[in-house]
TIFIDO-521048 format. One record per atom (N, C-alpha, C): x, y, z. Coordinates in steps of 0.1 Angstrom, whole numbers, plus 2048, in hexadecimal, padded with zeros to 3 digits. Layout:
# residues N
XYZ...
END
This chain:
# residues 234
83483B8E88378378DA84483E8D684A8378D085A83A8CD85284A8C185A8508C985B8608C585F8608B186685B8AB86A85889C85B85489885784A89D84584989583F84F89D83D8558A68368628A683586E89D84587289984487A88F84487588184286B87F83D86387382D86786E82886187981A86487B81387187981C87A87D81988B87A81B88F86F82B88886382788D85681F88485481987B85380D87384B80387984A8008868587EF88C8597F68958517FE89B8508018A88458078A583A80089983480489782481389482081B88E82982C88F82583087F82783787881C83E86E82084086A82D84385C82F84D85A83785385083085F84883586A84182D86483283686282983486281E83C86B81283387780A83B87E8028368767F183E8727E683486D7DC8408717D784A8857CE8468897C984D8957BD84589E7BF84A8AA7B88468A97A78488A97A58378A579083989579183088D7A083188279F8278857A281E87D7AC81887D7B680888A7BC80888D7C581489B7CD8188997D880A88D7DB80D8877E68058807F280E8827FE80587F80C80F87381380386881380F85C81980385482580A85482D80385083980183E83780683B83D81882C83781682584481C81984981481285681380184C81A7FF8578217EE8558257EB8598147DC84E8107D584E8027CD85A8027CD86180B7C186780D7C68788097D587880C7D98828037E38817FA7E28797F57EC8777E87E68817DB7EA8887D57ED88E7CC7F288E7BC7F68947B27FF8927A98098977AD80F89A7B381F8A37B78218957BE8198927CB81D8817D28238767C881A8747BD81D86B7B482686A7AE82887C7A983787979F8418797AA84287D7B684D87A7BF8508697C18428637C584B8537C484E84E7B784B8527AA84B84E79A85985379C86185D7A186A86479B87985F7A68768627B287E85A7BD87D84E7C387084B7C186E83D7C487782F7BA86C82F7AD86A82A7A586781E7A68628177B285D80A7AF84A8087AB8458027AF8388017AB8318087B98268107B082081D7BB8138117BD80E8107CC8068057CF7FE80C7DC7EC80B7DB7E780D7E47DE8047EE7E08047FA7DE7F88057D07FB80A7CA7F280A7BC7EF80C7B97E581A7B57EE8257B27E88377A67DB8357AB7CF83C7A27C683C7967CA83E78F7D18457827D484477D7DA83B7857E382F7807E18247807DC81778D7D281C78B7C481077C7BB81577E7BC81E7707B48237657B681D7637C781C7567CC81C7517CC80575D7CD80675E7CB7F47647C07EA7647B87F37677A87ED7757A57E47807B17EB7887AF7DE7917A27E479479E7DA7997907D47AE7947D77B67877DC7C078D7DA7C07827C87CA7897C57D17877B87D17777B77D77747BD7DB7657C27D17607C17C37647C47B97547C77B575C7BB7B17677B37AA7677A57B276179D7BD75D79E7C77537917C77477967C37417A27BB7387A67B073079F7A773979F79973679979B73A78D7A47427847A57407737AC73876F7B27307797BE7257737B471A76F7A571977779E71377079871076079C71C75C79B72074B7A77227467AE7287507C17267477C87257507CF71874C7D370D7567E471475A7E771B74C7F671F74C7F67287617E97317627EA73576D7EE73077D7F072577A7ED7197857FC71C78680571A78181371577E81C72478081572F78481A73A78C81773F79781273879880F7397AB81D73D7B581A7477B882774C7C08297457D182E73D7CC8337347D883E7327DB84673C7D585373A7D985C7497DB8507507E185675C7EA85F75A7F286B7617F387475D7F987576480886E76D80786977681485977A81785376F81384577181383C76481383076481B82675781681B75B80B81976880980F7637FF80D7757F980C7767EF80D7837EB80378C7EF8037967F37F67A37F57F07A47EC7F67A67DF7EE7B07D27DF7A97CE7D77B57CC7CD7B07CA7CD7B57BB7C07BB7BA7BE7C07AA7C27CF7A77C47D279B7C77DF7977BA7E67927BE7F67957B07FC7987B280D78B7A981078A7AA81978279A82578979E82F79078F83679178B83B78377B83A77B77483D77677A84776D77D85577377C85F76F78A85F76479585776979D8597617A18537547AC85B74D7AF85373A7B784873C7C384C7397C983973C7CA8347487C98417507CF83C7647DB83B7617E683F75E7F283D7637F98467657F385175F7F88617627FC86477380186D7778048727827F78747857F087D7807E387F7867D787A7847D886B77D7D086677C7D48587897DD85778A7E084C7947DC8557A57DE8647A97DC8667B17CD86A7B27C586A7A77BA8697A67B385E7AC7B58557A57B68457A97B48437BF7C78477BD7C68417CF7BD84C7D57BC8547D67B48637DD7A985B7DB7A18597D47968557D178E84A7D679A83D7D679B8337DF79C8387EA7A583B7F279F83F80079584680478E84F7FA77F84D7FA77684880177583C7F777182F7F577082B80777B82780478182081677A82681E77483682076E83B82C76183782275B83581A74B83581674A82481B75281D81D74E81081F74A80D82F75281683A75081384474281884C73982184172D82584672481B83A72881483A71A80E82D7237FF82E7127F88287137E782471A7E481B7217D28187247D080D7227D18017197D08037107D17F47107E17E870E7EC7F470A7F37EF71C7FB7EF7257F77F77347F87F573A7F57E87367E97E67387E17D87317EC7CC7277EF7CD7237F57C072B8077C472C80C7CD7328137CF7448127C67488087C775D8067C67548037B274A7FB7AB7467FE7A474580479C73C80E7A273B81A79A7458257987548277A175A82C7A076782A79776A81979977881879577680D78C77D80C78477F7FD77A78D7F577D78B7EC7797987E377C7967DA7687A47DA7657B07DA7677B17E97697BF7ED7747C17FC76F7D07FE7757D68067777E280A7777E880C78B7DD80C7917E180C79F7DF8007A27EF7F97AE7EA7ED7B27E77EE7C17D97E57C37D27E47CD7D97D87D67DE7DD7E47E67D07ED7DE7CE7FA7D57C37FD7D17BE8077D67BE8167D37C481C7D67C08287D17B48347DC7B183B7D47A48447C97AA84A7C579D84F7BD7A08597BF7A68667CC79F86D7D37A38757DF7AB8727DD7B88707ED7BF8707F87C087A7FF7B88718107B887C80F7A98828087A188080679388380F78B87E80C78987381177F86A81A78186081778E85881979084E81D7A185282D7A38508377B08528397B984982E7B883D8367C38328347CD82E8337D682A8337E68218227E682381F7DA82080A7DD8248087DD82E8087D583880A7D884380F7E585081A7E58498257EE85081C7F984F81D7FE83C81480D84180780D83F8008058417F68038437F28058547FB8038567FA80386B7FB81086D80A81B86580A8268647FF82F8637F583085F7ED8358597E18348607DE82A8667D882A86E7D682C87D7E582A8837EA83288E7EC83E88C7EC84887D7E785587F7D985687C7CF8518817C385587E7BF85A8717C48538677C085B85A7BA84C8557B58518487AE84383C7B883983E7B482F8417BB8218467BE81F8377C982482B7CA81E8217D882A8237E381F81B7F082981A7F482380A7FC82F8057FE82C7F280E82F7F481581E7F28228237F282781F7E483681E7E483F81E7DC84D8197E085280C7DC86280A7DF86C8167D88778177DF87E8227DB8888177D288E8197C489A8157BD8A581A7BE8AE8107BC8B88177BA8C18197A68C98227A98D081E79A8DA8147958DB80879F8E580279C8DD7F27968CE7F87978C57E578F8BD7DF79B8C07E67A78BE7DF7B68B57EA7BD8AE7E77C98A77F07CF8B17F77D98AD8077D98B58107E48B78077EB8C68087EE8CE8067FD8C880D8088C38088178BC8108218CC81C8228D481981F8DD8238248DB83181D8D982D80E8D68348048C883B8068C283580C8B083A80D8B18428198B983F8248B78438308C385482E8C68548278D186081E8C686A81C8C18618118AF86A80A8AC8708158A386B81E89D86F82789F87C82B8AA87B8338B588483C8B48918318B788B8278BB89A81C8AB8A081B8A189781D89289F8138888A182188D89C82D88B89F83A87C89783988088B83887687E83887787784786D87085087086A85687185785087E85785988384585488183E85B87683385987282986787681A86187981186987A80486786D7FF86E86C7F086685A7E886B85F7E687886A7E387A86C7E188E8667EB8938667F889086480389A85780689584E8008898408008878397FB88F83F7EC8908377E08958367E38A48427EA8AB8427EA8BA8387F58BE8358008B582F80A8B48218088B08207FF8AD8117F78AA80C7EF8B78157E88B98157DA8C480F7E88D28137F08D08127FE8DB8008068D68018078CC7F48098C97E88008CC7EC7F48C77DE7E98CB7DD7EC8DA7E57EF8E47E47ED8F27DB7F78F97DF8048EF7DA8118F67CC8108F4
END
């Protein structure tokens, strides 16, 4: 395995960033992706503060499966049946994308508005939880489990992963979602696009600067995916 996601992989088990950029012709966006499983409030305010794009936690097909979540797209689907205006935003016209990840927004239980630093790391910590209570237990009893913990609407957004990772669909859910689980940790990663100050997202030159200075590792989805494609084999 290319030695750079190797050491990728080793900050992810010890709680530390890594930088992942997708790929030039997609997003050509650099996002900040942390295993869920230790995210923090100090995590949080670091992508709210250097990041600044939308802080977003990834959810492994086998536990969308197990908990019925819905992507975004087919619940404005089925309400366009009652409000028709919803029909007429259907995102079909991604310019680097077939069909959006986002699912619903999530809030755990315990917290006031959820959007605090420590209520959002409340939130993802919590949720990857969740993710390891689903893979020992039924649907049913998974469901009233994500239930009794979390409410939706809420301030964390939930992004689906394919079925097949690295197949079809190349992006930030994917990408560190593969990360994450080629480190053996909770198959769920909570990232963040990095901005820039000019209206535009960080330049990778400008991200890959970050890095270097805050002693981040910088990976591109090329050297994910080949590093995955290497995983499925082993």
């Amino acid at each position: 395995m290319n030695p750079r996601v190797e050491k990728a992989l080793e900050s992810l088990r010890r709680g530390e960033p890594v930088l992942v950029y997708d790929a030039d012709g997609r997003e050509e966006e650099t996002d900040f992706v942390y295993a869920s499983q230790f995210i923090t409030p100090d995590r949080i305010r670091r992508m709210r503060r250097d990041g600044g794009g939308l802080i977003c936690t990834t959810v492994p097909f086998e536990v969308r499966e197990k908990l019925g979540l819905p992507f975004m797209v087919d619940v404005n689907t089925e309400a366009s049946k009652t409000y028709p205006l919803l029909s007429l935003l259907s995102p079909t016209d991604i310019p680097y994308d077939t069909k959006s990840a986002f699912s619903i927004t999530i809030n755990y239980r315990r917290t006031y508005t959820g959007i605090t630093d420590n209520d959002r790391a409340l939130t993802a910590s919590e949720f990857a939880k969740l993710c390891d209570f689903t893979g020992g237990h039924e649907k049913e009893e998974s469901m009233r489990e994500f239930g009794k913990n979390f409410r939706t609407p809420g301030h964390l957004h939930l992004l689906n992963t394919s079925e097949r990772i690295l197949e079809s669909r190349f992006g930030h859910t994917e990408l560190s979602t593969a990360l994450v689980i080629m480190a053996s940790l909770t198959p769920s990663a909570t990232i963040c696009e990095m901005m820039g100050d000019d209206g535009n997202a960080l330049s990778r030159t400008e991200a890959e600067r970050y890095g270097k200075k805050n002693g981040f590792i910088y990976l591109t989805g090329q050297e994910i995916i080949e590093a995955w494609r290497e995983y499925l084999k082993s």
